[in-house]
N, C-alpha and C positions, 0 to 999 in steps of 0.2 A: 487266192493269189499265191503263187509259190515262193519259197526259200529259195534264192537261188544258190549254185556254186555250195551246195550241202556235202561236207566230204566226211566218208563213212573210213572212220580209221582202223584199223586189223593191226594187231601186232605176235610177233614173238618173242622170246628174251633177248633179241637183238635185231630185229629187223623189223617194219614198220611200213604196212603198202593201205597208199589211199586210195579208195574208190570214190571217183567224181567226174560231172559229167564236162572237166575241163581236164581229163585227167587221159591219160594210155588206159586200153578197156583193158579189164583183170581177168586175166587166166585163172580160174578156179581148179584144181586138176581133179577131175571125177572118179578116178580109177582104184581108187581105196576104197572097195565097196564088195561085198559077196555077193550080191542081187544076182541072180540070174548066171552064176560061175561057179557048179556044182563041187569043181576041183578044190576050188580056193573053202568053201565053203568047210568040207573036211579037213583040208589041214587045219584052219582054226578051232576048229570040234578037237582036232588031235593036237592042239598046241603049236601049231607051226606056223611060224609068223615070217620064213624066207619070201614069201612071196609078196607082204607089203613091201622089204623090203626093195626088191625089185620096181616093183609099181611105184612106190615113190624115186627112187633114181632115175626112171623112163619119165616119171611126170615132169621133173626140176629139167631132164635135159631138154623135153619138148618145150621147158620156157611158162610153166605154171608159175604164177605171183602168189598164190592162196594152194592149202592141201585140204579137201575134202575127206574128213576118214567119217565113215559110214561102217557099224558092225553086226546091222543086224542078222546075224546066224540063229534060225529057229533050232531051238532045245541046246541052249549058249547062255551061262548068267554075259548078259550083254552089257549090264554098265561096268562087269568085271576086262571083259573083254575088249570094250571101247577102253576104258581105264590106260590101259597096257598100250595099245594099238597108239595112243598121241603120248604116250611116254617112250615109246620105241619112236617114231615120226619125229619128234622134238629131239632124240638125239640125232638125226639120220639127215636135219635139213632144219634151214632157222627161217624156212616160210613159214608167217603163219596159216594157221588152220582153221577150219570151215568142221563145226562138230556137227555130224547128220546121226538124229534119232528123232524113233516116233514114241519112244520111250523116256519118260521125265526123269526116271531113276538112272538111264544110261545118261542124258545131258549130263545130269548133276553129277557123276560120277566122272565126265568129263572135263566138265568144265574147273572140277575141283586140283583136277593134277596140273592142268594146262598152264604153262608161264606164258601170259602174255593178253593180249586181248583177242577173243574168238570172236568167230564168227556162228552163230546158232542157227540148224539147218533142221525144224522150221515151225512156223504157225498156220494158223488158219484165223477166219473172221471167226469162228465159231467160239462161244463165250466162254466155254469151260476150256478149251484149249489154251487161251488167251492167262486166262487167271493160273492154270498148270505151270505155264512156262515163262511168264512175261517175268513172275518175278526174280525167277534164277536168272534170266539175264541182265536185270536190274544190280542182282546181290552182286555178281561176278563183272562188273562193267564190261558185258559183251556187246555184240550189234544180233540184230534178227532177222532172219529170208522170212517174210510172211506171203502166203496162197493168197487170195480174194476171193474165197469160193468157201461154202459155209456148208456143213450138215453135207458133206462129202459129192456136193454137187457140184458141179464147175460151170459156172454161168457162161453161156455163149453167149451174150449182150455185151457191147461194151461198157453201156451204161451202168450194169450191175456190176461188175467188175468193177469199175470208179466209185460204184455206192462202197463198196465191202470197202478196198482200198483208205478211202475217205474214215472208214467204221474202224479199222484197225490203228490208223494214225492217230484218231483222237484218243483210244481207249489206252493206246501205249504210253503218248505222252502224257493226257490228263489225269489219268487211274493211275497210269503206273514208273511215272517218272521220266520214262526215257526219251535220249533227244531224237527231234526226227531225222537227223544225221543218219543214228543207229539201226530205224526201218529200212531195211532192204527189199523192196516189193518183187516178189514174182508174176507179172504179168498173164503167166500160163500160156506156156508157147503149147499147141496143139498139132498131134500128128498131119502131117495134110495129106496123106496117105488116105485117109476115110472123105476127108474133105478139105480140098484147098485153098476153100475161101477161108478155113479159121484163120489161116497165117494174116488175114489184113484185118481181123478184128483184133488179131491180138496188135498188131502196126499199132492201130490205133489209140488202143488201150497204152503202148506204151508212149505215145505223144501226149497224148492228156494228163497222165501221169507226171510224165517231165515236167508241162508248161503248168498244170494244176499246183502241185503239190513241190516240186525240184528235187524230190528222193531218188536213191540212186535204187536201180533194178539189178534182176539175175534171174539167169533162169536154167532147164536143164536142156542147154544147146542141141544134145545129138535127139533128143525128142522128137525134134522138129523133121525130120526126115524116115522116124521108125514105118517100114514098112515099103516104102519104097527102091527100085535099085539104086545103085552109084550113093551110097549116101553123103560122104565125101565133100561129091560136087554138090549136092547141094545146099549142107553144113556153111561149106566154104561161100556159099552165094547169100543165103540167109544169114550169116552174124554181122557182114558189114551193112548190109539193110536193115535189121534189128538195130544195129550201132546209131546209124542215122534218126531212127525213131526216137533212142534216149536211150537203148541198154548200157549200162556199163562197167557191166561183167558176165560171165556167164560161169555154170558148172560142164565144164566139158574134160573129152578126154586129147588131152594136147601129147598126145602120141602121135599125132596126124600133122604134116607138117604143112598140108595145102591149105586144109582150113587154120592151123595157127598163122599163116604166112597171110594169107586172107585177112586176117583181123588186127594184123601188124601195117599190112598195107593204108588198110582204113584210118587205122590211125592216125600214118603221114597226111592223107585228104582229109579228116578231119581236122588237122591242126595239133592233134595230139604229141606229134612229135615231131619239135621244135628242129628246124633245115632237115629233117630224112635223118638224123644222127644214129639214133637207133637202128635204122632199116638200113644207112649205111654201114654202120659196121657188123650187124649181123650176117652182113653179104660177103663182108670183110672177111670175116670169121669162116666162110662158109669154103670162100676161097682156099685161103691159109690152108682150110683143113683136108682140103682136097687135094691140094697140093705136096702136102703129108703123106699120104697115103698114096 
């Protein structure tokens, strides 16, 4: 039976954004990240940190609620480097932050400077991952993104999915104290570029999850479209359909305004935002600004 109206609380030294599934879906901004950005990569090998700061004013104007900063640069001490990276971020904007490592020594280094309450990005069902990490976000009252998929496999069942899901909620809250507010499941949104049926097993996985359990989800948005053209349009098709399943946030890159505009819309049909208020004055806003120029 689930918990219902479970709100997964995030904060900074001044600002404070819930994730629920009564709630406006959360912009997580993804774009604080070297992955796959050879450019960005060397300046931070050579100390150059101009360009989060960039990435984070592109992410706050596209309308991010959450900043994801992710540092892993190979041959980088990286908890020195994430360290720096949400003490630069934390002066630069008072969203809170989303700490993405696959490195325990980078969290804790993270989570150590961080004012406010984080978001930790991420676990797996697998057991020694679970016992590495669960406890720093116990010690640091954060929340947690955890996978469902164990020993580096990713279940295409939904059933297994729900087992693993099921496996990580007990062991968080029973073992290791935290509330199930603070699980943030990622359902594993799957490219549908190789196959386009994964996108309705994951559907599924996130209904059951809602109506099972009432944890709030997330997941890594522009995935869902690697590989295929136009990705865009179909980002922007996909989050309001994922919405309706139960997502109620995602990590994406809100530089795009079709798909953020897409997920603000969902919004107002979902109930999320109370007479269009938002949606109207954003348009408000949009006016105004064009009128400016």
């Amino acid at each position: 039976m689930a918990a219902t109206g479970l709100h997964t609380v995030l904060r900074s030294a001044s600002r404070e954004v819930v994730i629920g599934h009564d709630r406006p879906f959360c912009l997580i901004g993804e774009r604080i990240n070297p992955t796959g950005r050879r450019i960005f990569q060397e300046q931070l090998r050579a100390g150059d940190f101009s360009a989060i700061e960039r990435d984070v004013k592109a992410q706050v104007e596209g309308g991010a609620d959450v900043l994801d900063i992710n540092m892993g640069v190979p041959l980088t001490d990286e908890p020195e480097l994430l360290a720096k990276a949400i003490q630069m971020v934390q002066e630069l904007t008072d969203l809170p932050i989303c700490i993405d490592s696959s490195v325990v020594e980078a969290l804790e280094a993270g989570l150590a400077v961080y004012q406010g309450r984080a978001l930790v990005n991420s676990i797996t069902a697998e057991d020694d991952r679970m016992a590495a990490i669960l406890p720093l976000v116990k010690k640091y009252d954060a929340a947690v993104i955890a996978l469902p998929n164990d020993h580096d496999e990713i279940p295409m069942e939904a059933d297994k999915r729900l087992d693993l899901t099921a496996k990580i909620i007990r062991v968080a809250t029973e073992e290791y104290g935290l509330a199930q507010a603070d699980i943030v499941i990622d359902p594993l949104a799957m490219p549908i570029g190789a196959d386009t049926s994964t996108t309705l097993v994951t559907f599924e996985v996130m209904r059951r999850i809602r109506d099972e359990f009432g944890v709030n989800m997330t997941c890594g948005a522009s995935n869902v479209s690697f590989g295929m053209p136009d990705r865009h349009t179909l980002n922007a098709s996909w989050l309001p359909m994922a919405m309706t399943s139960g997502l109620t946030s995602a990590i994406m890159d809100t530089r795009t305004p079709r798909v953020v505009e897409a997920v603000k819309a969902a919004d107002v049909f979902l109930g999320h935002d109370d007479w269009g208020m938002a949606w109207i004055s954003a348009h408000r806003a949009k006016q105004a600004a064009a009128a400016a120029t």
